[in-house]
C-alpha positions as a LaTeX table, in Angstrom:
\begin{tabular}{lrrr}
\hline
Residue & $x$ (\AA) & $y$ (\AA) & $z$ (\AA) \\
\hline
Unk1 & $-91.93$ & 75.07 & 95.24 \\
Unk2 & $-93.09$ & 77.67 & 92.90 \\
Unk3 & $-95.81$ & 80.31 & 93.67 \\
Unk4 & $-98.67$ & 78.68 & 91.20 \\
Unk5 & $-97.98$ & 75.07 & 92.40 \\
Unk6 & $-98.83$ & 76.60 & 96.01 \\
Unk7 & $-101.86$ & 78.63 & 94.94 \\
Unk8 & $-103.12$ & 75.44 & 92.88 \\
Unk9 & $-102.57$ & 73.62 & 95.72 \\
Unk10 & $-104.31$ & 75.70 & 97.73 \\
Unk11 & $-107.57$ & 75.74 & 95.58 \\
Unk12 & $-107.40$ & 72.43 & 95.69 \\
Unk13 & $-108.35$ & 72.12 & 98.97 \\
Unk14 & $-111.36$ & 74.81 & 98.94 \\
Unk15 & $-114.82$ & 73.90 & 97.66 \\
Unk16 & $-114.94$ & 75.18 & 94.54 \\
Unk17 & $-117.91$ & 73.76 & 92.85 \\
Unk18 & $-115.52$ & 73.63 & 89.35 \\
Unk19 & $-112.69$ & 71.70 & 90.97 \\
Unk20 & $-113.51$ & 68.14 & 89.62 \\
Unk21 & $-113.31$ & 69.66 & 86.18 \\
Unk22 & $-109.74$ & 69.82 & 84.60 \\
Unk23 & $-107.89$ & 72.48 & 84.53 \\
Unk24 & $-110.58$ & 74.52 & 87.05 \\
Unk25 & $-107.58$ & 74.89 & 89.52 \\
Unk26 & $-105.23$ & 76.91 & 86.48 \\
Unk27 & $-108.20$ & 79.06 & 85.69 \\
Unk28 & $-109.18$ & 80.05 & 88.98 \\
Unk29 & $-105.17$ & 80.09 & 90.03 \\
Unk30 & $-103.99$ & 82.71 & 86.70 \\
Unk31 & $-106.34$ & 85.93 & 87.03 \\
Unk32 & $-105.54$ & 85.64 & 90.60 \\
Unk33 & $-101.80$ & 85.51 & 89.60 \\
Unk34 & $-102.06$ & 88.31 & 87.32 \\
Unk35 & $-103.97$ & 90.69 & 89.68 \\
Unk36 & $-101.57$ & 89.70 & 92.64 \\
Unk37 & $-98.45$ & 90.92 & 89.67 \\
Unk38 & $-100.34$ & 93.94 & 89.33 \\
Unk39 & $-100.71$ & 95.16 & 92.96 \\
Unk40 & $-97.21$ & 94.24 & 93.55 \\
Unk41 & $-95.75$ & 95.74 & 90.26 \\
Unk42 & $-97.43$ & 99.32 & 91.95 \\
Unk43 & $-94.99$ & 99.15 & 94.63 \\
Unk44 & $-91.99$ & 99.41 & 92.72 \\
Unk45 & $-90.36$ & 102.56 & 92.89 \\
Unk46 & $-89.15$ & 104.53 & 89.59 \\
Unk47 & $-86.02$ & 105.33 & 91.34 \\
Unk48 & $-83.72$ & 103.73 & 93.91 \\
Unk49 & $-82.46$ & 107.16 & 95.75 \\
Unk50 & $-82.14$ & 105.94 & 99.09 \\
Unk51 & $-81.39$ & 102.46 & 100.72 \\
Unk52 & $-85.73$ & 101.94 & 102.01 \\
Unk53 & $-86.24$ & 102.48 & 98.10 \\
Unk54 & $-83.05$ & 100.05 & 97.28 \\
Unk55 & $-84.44$ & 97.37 & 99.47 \\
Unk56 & $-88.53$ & 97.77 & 98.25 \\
Unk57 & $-87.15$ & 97.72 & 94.50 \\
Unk58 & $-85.02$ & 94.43 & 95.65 \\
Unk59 & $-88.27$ & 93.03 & 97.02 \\
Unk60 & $-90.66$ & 94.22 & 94.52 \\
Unk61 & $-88.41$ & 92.62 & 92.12 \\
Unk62 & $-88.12$ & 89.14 & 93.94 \\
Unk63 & $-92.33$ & 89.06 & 94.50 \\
Unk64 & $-92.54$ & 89.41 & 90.79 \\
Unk65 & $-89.92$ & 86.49 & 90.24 \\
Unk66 & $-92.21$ & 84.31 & 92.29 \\
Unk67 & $-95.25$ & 85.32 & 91.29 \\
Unk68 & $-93.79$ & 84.50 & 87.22 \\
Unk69 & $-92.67$ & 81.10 & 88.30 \\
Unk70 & $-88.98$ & 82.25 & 87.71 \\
Unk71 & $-87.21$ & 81.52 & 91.12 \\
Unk72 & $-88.87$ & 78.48 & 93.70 \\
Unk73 & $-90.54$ & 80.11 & 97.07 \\
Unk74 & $-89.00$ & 78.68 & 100.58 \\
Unk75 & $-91.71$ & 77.01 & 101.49 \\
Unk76 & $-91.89$ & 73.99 & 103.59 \\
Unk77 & $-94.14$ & 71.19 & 102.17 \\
\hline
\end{tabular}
């Protein structure tokens, strides 16, 4: 499952007065997307000098990955 088909999903079950209009899911679903790339984007470190800043770069990475759409998340449906 990729990460926007599970925060789509997601405001499709909230009441969201717009959600009967289409495409209201994608437009709530992408600034969300983009701030959630942001905040995680701050947590990368410039430089991988020890194996805690190895790992949060590997993870930083990986959020990113999912939050683009790139890899699927492990998520049971």
């Amino acid at each position: 499952m990729k990460f926007s088909t599970l925060l789509i999903e997601s405001i499709r079950q909230s009441e969201i007065p717009l959600r009967f209009e289409p495409g209201a899911e994608e437009a709530v679903a992408t600034p969300v997307t983009e701030m959630l790339k942001a905040w995680v984007a701050t947590h990368l470190p410039e430089a991988a000098s020890s194996e805690f800043d190895f790992g949060q770069k590997v993870l930083v990475v990986r959020l990113l990955e999912e939050l683009s759409d790139e890899v699927d998340l492990a998520v049971e449906e």
